[in-house]
Steps between C-alpha positions, in 0.01 A plus 500: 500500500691499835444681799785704450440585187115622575681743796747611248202546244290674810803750551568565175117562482491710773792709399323605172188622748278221490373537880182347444590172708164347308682551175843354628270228650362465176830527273744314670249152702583615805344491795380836688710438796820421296436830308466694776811308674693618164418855496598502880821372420528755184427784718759398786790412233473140636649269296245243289693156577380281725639451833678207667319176533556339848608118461755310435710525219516258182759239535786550287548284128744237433618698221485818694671371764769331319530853300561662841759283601663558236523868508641471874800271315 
């Protein structure tokens, strides 16, 4: 299972008052930290995607790029 499917599992959890972060811990493989991260974010109405990745960006596809061009025609 994904990461972002174990948050969505933690709030979903958490919603139905499971609060005992040893159970979440338990139930969903996560770490303690990353539970506790979670129901931070739950309880500020953050958002549960990740954030941007610094780095440069893929280079664009043949295909994609040849797709591109020839929307812009």
């Amino acid at each position: 299972m994904s990461q972002v499917k174990k948050r969505e599992m933690v709030e979903y959890l958490y919603r139905k008052g499971v609060r005992n972060v040893k159970k979440l811990v338990q139930l969903t493989e996560l770490g303690k930290s990353a539970v506790y991260e979670t129901i931070k974010r739950i309880k500020n109405g953050t958002d549960m995607k990740h954030g941007p990745v610094s780095g440069r960006p893929r280079k664009i596809r043949e295909n994609n790029l040849n797709a591109l061009v020839a929307l812009g025609r």
